[in-house]
PASEBA-1860 file (N, C-alpha, C; in nm, 3 decimals):
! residues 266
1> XXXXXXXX> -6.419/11.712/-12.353/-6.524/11.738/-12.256/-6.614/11.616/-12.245 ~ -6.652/11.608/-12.095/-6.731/11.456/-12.070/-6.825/11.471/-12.016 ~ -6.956/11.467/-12.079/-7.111/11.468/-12.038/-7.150/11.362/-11.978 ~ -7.192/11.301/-11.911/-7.206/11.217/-11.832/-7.394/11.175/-11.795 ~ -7.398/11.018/-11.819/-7.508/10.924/-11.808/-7.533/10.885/-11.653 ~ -7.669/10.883/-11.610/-7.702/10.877/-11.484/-7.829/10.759/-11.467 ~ -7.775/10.628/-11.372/-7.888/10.541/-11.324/-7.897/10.657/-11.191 ~ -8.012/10.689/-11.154/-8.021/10.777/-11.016/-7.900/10.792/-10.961
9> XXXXXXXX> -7.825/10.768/-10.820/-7.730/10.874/-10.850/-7.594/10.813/-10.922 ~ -7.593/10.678/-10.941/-7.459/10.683/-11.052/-7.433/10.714/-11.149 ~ -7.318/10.771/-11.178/-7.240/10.786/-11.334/-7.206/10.679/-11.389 ~ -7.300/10.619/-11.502/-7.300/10.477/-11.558/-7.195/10.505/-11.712 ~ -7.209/10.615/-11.776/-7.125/10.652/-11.855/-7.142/10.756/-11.902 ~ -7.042/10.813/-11.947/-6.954/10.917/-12.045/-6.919/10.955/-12.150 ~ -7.055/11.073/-12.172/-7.026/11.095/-12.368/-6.866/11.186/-12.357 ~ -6.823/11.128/-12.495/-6.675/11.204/-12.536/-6.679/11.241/-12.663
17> XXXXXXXX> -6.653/11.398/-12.709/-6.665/11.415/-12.835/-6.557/11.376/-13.007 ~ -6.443/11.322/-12.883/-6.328/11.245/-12.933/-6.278/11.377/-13.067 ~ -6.334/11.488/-13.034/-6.248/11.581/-13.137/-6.129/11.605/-13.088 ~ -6.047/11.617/-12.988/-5.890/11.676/-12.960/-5.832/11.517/-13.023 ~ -5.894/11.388/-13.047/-5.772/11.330/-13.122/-5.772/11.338/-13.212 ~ -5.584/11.276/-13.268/-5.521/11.256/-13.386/-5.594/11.171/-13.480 ~ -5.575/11.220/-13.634/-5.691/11.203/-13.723/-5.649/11.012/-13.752 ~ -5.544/10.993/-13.708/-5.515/10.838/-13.673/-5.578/10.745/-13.622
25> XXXXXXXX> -5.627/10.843/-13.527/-5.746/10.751/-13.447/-5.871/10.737/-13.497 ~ -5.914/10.803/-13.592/-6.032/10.822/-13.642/-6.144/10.868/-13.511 ~ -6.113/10.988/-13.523/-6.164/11.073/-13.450/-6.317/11.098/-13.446 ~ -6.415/11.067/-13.327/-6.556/11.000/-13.352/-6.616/11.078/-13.177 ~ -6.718/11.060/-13.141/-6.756/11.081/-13.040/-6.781/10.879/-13.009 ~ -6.761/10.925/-12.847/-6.838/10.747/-12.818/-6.836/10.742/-12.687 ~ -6.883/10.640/-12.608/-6.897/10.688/-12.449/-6.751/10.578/-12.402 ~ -6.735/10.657/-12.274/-6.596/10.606/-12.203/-6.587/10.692/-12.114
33> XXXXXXXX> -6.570/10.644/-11.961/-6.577/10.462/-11.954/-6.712/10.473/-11.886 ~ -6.764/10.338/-11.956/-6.899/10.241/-11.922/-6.802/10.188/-11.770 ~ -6.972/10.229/-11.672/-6.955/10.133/-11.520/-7.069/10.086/-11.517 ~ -7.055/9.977/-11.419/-7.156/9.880/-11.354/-7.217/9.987/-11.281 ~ -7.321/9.930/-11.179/-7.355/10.040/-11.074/-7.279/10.024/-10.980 ~ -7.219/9.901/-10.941/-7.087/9.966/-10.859/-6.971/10.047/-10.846 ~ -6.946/10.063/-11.026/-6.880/10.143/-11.005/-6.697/10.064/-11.104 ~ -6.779/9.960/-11.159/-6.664/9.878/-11.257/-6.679/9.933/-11.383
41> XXXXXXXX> -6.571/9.970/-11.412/-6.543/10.010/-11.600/-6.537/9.875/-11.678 ~ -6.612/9.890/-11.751/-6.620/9.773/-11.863/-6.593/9.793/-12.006 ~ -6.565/9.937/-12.007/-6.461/9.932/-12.123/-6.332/10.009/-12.133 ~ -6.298/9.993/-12.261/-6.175/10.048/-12.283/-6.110/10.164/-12.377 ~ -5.997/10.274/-12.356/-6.035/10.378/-12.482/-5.866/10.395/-12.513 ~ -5.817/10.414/-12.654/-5.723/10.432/-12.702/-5.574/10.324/-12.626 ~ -5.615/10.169/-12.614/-5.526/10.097/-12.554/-5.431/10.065/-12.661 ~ -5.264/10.026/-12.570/-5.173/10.011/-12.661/-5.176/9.948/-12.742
49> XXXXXXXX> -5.230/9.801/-12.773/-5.247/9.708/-12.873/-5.312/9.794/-13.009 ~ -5.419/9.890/-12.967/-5.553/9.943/-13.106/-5.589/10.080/-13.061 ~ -5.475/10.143/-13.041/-5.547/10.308/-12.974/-5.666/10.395/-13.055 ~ -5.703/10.359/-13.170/-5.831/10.373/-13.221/-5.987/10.307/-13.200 ~ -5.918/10.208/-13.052/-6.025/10.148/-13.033/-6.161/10.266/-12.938 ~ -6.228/10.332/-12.943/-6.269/10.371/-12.843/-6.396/10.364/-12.713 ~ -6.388/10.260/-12.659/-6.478/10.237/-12.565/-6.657/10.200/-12.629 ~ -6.739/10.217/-12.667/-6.848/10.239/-12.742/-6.825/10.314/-12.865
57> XXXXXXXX> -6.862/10.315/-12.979/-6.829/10.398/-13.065/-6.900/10.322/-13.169 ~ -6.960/10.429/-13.285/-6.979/10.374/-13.435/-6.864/10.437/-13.537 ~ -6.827/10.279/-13.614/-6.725/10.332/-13.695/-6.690/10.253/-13.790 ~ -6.663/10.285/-13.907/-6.639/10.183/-14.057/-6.517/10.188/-14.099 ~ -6.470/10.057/-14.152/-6.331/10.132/-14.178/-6.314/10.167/-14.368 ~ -6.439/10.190/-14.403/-6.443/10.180/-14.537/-6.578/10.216/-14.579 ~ -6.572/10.375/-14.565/-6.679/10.443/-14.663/-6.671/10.477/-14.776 ~ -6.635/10.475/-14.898/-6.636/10.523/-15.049/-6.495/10.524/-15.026
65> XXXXXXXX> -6.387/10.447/-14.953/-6.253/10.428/-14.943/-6.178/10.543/-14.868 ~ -6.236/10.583/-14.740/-6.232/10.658/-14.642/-6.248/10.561/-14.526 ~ -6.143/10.606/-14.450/-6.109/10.478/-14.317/-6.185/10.560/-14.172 ~ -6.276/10.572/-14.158/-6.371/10.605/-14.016/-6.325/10.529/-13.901 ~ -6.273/10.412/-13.891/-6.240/10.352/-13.814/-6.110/10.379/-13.703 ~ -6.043/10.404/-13.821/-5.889/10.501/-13.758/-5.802/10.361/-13.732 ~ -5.646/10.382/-13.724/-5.538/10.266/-13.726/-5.503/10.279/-13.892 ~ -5.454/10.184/-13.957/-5.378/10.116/-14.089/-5.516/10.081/-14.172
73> XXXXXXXX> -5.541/10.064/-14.264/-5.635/10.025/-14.374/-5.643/9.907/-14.424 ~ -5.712/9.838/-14.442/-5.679/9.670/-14.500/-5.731/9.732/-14.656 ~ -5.584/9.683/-14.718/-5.560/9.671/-14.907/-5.569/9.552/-14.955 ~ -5.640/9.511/-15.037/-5.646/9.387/-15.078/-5.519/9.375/-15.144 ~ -5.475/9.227/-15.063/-5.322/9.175/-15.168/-5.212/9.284/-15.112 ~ -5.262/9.356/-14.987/-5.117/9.426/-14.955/-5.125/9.415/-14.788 ~ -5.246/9.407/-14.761/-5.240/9.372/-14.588/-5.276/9.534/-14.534 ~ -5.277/9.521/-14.394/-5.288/9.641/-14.355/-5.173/9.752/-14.348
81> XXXXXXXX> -5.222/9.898/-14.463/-5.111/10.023/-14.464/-5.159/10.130/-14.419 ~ -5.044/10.202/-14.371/-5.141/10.355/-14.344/-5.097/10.431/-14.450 ~ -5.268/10.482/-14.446/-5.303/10.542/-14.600/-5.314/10.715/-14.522 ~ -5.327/10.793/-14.611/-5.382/10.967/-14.595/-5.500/10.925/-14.611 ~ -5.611/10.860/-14.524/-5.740/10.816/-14.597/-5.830/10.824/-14.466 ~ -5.834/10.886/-14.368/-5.933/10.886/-14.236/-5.976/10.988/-14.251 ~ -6.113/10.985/-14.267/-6.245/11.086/-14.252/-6.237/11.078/-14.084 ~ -6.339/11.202/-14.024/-6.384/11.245/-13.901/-6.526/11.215/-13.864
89> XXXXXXXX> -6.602/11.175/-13.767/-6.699/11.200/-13.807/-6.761/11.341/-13.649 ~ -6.828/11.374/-13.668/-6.838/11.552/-13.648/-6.994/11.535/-13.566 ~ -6.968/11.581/-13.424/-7.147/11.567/-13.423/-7.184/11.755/-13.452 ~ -7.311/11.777/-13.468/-7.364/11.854/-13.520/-7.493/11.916/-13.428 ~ -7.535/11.817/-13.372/-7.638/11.857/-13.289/-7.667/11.754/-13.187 ~ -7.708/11.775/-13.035/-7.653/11.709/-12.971/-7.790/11.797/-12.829 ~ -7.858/11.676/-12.805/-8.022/11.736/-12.689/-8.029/11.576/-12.582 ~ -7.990/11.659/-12.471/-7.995/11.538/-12.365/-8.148/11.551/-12.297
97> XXXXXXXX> -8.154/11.445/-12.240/-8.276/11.440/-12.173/-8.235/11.361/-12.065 ~ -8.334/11.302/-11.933/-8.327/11.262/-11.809/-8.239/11.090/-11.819 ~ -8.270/11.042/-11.978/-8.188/10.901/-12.002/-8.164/10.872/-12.045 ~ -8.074/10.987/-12.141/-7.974/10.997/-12.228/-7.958/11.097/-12.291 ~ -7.976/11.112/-12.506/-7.910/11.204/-12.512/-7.966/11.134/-12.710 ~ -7.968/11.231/-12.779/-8.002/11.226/-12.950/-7.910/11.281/-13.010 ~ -7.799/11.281/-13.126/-7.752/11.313/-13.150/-7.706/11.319/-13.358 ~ -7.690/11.443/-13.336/-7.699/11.431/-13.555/-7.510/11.467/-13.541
105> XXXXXXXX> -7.535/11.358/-13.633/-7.299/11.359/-13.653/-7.310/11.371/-13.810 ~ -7.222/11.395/-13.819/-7.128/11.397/-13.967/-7.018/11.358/-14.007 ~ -7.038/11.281/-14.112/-6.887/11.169/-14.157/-6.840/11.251/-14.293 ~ -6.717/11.280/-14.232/-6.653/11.406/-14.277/-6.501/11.344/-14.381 ~ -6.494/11.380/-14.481/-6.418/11.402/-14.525/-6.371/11.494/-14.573 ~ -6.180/11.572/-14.599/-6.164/11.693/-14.592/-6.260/11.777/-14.714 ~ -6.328/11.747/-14.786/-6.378/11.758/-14.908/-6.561/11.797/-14.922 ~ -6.591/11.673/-14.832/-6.747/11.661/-14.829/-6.806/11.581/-14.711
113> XXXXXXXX> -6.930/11.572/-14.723/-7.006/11.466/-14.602/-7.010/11.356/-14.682 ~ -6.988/11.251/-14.644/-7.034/11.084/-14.723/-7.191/11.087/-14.626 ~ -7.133/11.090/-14.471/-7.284/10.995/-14.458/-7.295/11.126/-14.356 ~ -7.444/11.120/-14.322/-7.522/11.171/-14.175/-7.593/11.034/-14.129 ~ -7.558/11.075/-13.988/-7.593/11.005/-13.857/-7.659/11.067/-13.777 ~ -7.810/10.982/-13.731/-7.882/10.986/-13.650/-7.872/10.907/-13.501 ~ -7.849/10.915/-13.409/-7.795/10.849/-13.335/-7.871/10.892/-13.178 ~ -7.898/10.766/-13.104/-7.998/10.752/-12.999/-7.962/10.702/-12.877
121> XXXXXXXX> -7.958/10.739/-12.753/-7.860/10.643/-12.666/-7.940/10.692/-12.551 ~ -8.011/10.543/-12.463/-8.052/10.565/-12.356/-8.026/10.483/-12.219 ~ -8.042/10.490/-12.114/-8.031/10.398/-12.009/-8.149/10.357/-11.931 ~ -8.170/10.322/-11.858/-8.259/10.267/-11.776/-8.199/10.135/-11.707 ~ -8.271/10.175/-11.547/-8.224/10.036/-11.438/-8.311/9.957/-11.501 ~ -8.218/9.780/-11.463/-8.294/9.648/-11.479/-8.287/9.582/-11.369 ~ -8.274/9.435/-11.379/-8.310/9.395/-11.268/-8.205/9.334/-11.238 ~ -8.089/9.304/-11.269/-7.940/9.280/-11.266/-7.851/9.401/-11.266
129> XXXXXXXX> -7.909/9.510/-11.319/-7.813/9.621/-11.336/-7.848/9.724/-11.382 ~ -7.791/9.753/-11.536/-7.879/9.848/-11.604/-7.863/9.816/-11.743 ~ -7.965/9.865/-11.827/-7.937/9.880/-11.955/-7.933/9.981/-12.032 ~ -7.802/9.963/-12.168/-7.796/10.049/-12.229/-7.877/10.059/-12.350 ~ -7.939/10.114/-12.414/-7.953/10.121/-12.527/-7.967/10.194/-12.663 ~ -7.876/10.159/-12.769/-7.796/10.271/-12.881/-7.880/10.249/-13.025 ~ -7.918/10.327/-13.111/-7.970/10.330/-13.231/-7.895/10.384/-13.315 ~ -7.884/10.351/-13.430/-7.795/10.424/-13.534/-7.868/10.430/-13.630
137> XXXXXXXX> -7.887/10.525/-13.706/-7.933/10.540/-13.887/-7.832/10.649/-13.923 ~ -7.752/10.576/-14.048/-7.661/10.612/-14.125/-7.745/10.670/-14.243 ~ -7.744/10.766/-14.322/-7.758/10.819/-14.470/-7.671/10.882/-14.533 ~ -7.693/10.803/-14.653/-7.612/10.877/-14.784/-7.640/11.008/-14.815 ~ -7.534/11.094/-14.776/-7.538/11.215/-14.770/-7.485/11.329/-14.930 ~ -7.468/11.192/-14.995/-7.407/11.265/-15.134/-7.545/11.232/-15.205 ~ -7.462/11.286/-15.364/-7.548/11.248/-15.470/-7.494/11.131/-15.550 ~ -7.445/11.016/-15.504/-7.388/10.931/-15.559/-7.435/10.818/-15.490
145> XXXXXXXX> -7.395/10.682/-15.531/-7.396/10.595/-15.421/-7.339/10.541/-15.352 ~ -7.350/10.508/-15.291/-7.218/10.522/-15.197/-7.203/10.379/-15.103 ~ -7.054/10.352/-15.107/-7.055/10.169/-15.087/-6.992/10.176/-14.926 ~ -7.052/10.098/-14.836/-7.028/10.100/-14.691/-6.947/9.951/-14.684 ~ -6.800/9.927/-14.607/-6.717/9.784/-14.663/-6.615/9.792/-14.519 ~ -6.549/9.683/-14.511/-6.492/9.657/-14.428/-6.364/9.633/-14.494 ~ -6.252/9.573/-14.401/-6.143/9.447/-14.405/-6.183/9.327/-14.507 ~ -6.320/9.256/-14.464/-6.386/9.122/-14.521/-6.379/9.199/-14.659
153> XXXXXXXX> -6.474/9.300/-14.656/-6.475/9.324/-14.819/-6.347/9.389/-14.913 ~ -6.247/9.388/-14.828/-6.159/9.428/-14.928/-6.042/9.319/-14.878 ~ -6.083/9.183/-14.857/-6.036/9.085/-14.902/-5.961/8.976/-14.761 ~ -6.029/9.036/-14.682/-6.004/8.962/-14.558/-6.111/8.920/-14.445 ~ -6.089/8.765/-14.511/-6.249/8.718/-14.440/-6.273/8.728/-14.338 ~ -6.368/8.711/-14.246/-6.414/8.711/-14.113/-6.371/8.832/-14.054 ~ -6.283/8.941/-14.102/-6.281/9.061/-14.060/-6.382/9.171/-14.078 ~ -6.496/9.134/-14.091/-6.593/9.245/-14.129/-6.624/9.357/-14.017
161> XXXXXXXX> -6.561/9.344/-13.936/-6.599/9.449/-13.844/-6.614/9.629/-13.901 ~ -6.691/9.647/-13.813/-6.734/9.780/-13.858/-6.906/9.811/-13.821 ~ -6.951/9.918/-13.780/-7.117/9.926/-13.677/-7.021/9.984/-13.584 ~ -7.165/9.941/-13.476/-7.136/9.913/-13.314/-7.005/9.840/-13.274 ~ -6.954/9.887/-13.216/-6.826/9.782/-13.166/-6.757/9.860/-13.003 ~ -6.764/9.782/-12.934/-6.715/9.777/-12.793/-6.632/9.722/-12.746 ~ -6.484/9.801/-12.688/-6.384/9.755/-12.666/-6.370/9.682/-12.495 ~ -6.380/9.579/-12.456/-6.373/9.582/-12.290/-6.192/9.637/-12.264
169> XXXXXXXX> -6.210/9.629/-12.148/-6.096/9.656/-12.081/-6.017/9.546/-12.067 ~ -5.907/9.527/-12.047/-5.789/9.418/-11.989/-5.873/9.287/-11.967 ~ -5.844/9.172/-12.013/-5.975/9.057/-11.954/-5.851/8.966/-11.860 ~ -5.951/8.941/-11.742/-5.881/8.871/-11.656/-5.913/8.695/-11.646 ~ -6.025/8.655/-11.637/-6.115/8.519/-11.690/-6.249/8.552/-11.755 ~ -6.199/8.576/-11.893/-6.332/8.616/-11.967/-6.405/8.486/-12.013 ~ -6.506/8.488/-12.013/-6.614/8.391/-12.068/-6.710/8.426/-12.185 ~ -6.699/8.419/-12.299/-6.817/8.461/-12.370/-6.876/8.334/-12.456
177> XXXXXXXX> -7.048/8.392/-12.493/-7.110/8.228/-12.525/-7.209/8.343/-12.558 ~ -7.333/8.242/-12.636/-7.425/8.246/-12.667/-7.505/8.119/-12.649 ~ -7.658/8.130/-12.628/-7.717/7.968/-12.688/-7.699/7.889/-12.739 ~ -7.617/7.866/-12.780/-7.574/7.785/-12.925/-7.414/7.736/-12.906 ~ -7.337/7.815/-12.780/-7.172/7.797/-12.794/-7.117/7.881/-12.710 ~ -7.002/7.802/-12.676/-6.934/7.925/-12.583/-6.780/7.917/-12.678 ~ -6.691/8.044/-12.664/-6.576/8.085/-12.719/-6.582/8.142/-12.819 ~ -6.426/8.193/-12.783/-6.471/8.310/-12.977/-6.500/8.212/-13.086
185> XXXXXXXX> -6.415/8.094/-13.120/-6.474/8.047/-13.219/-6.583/7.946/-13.201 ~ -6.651/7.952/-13.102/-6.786/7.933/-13.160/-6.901/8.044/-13.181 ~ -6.868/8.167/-13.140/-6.950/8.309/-13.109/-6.947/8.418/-13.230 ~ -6.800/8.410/-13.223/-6.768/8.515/-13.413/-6.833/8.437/-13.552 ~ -6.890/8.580/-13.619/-6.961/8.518/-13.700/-7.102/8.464/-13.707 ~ -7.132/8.404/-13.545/-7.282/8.374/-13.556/-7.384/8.522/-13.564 ~ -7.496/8.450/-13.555/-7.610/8.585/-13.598/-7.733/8.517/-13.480 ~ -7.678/8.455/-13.345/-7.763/8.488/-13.252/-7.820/8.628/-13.199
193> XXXXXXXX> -7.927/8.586/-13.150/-7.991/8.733/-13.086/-7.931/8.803/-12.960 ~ -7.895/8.699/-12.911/-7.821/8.791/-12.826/-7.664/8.700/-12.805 ~ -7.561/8.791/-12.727/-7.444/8.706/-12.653/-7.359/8.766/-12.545 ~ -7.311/8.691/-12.452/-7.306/8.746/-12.301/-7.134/8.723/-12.299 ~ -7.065/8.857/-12.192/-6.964/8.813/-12.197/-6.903/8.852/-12.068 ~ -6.875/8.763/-11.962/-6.859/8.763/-11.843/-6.692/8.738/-11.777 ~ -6.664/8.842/-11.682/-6.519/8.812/-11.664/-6.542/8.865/-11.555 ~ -6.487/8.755/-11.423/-6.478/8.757/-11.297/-6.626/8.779/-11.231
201> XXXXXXXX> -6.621/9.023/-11.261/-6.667/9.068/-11.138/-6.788/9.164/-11.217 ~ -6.827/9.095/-11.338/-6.922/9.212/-11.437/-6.983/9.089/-11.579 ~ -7.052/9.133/-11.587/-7.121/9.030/-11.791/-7.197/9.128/-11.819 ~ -7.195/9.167/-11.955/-7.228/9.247/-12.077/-7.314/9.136/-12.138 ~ -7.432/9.157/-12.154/-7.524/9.060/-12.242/-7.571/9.187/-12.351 ~ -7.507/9.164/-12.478/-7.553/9.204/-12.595/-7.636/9.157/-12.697 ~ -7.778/9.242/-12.695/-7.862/9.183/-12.789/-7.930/9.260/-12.912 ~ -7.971/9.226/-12.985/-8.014/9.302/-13.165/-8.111/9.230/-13.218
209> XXXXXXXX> -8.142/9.341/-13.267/-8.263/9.300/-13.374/-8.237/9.300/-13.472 ~ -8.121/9.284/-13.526/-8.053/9.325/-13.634/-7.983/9.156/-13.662 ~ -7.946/9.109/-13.838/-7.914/8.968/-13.814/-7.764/8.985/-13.839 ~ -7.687/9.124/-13.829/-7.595/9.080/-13.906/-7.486/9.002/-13.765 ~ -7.379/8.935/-13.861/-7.290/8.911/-13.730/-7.261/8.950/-13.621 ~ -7.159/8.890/-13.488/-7.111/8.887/-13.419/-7.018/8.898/-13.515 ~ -6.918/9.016/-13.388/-6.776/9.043/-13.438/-6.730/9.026/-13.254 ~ -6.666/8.870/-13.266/-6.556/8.879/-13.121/-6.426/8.861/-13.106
217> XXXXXXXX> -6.321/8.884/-13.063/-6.246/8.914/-12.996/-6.146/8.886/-12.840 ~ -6.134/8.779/-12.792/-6.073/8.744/-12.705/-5.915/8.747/-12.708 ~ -5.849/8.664/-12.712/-5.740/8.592/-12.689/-5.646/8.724/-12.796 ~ -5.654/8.750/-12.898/-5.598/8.935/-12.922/-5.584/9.026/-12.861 ~ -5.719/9.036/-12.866/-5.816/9.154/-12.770/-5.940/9.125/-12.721 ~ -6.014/9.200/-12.605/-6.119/9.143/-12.554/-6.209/9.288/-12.637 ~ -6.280/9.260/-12.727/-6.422/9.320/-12.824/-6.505/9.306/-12.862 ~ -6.618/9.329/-12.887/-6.718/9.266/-12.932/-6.787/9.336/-12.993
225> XXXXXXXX> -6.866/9.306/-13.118/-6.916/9.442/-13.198/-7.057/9.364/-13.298 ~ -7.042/9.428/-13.400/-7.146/9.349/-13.471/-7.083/9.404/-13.646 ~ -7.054/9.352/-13.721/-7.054/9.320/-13.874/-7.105/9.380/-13.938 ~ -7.118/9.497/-13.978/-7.218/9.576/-14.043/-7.223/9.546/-14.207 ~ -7.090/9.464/-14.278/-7.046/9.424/-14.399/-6.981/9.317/-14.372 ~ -7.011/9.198/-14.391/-6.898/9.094/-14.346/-6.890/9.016/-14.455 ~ -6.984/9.009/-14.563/-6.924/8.997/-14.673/-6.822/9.044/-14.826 ~ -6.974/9.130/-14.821/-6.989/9.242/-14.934/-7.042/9.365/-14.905
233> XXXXXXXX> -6.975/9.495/-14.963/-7.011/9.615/-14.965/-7.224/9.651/-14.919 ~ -7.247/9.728/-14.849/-7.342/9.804/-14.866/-7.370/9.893/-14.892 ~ -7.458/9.870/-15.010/-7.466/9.987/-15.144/-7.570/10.076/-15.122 ~ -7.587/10.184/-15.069/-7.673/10.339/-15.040/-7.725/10.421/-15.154 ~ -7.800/10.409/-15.194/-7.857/10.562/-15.339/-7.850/10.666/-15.228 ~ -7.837/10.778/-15.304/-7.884/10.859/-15.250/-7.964/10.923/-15.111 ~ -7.934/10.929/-15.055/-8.081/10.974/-14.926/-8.126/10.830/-14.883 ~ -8.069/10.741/-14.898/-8.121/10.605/-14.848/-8.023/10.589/-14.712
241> XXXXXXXX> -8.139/10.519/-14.613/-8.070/10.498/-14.485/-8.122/10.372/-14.457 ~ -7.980/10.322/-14.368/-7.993/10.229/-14.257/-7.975/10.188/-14.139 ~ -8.079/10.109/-14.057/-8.058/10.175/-13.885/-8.009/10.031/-13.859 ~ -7.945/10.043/-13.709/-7.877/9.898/-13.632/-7.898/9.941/-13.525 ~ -7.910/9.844/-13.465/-7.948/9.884/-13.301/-7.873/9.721/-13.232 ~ -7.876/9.809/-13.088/-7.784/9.749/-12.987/-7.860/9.726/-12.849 ~ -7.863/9.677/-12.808/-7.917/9.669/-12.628/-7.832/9.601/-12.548 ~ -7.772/9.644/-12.440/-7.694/9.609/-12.346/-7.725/9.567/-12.219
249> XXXXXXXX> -7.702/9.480/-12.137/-7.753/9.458/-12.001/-7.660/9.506/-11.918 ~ -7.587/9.570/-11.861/-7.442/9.575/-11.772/-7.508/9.525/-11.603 ~ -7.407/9.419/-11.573/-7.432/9.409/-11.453/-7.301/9.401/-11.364 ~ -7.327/9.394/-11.215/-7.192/9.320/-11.155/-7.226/9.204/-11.116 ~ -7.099/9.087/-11.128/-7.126/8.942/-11.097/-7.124/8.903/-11.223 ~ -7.131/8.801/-11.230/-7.130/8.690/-11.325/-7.268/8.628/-11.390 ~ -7.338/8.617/-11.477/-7.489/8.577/-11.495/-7.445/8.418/-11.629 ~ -7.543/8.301/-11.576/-7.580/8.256/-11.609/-7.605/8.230/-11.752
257> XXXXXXXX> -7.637/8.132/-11.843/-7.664/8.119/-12.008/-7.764/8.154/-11.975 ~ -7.831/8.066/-11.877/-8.003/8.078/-11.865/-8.001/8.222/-11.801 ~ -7.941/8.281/-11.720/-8.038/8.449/-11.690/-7.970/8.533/-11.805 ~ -7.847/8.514/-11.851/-7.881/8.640/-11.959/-8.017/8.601/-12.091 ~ -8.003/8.494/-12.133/-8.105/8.450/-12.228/-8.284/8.496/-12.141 ~ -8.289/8.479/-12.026/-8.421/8.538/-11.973/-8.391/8.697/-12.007 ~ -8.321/8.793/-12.006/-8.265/8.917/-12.022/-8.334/8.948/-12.178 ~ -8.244/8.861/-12.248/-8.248/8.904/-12.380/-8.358/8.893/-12.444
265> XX> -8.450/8.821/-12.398/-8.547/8.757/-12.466/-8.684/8.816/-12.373 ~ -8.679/8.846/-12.273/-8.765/8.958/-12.232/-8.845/9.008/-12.306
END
């Protein structure tokens, strides 16, 4: 079932509760598909290359050694296997309002909760388009502590992906950059404030207040996300939480270093 996000009268995007999929996919709520106000999808959900990818979504692939992420598992010294090891995560409560929508989830394993999620998602027109914007606070929902890890941390560098992460659709002449660089390898990995990623007939300028990485994606796949562990594990006591946040610009057309950086820095 698809609840649906409104700039006045467009449908800009589409909550999905992602429960009818296979526990392969790591089964999550997330919105799909994101449009421009014209009416362009800018992302992407369950494509052949990563069918666990899903359009907007929060997801780890390594909670207390529970794969949230969904796909194969990265084993240190064995590469990526598929394990019996994907938790769900479950929303629970769920109150829309005129520009957007609050939501309490649960990261489910067949056994117990690892984490609760607080989760915030609003829109509003800008002056190029519109913006999105997503909040997350994760808590340790046990009585233990509990280690939040990626790929990177279980032994494969620069793979830290895991947070926020956004799949685009098919890229036809993608461009992505930040202040500092344009291309994936100059963009993955940095901890600019914001970074823009433009192809043809639409640019996504993603920005945070948050320092952890850029997680990008081209010439594989076209993704972009943010690092929530890109080194080492994040270690939770008890009832301890942590929030990440996201802001999106979606426009149609193509924008500038200099107008998304006026955007971001607003």
């Amino acid at each position: 079932m698809a609840e649906v996000i409104r700039i006045g009268d467009a449908v800009v995007a589409e909550r999905r509760s992602g429960a009818e999929l296979p526990a392969r996919l790591g089964p999550r709520p997330h919105l799909h598909p994101i449009r421009t106000l014209a009416g362009r999808v800018v992302t992407d959900t369950c494509p052949d290359d990563h069918p666990w990818h899903l359009g907007l979504s929060v997801a780890l692939q390594d909670v207390e050694g529970w794969n949230f992420w969904g796909g194969p598992t990265y084993v240190r010294d064995a590469g990526y296997v598929d394990l019996d090891d994907r938790g769900r995560i479950e929303s629970t409560a769920l109150t829309w309002s005129d520009a957007g929508f609050d939501e309490s989830l649960s990261w489910c394993t067949p056994a117990e909760t690892l984490l609760r999620e607080s989760r915030r998602v609003r829109a509003r027109p800008a002056v190029r388009g519109w913006q999105l914007d997503v909040t997350t606070t994760l808590t340790n929902a046990t009585t233990r502590l509990a280690a939040l890890g990626s790929p990177a941390t279980n032994g494969r560098p620069g793979a830290g992906y895991g947070g926020l992460f956004w799949r685009l659709p098919p890229a036809l002449a993608p461009r992505v950059f930040t202040a500092q660089g344009e291309g994936e390898q100059a963009v993955h990995g940095s901890t600019t404030p914001w970074l823009a990623w433009t192809d043809r007939d639409f640019t996504l300028v993603f920005a945070t207040n948050d320092a952890d990485p850029w997680f990008v994606r081209v010439d594989d796949y076209p993704g972009v996300g943010l690092q929530l562990a890109p080194a080492t594990p994040i270690r939770l006591e008890p009832g301890e939480s942590l929030t990440r946040n996201l802001r999106v610009l979606i426009t149609d057309g193509a924008l500038s270093p200099s107008e998304a950086e006026t955007w971001a820095t607003a």
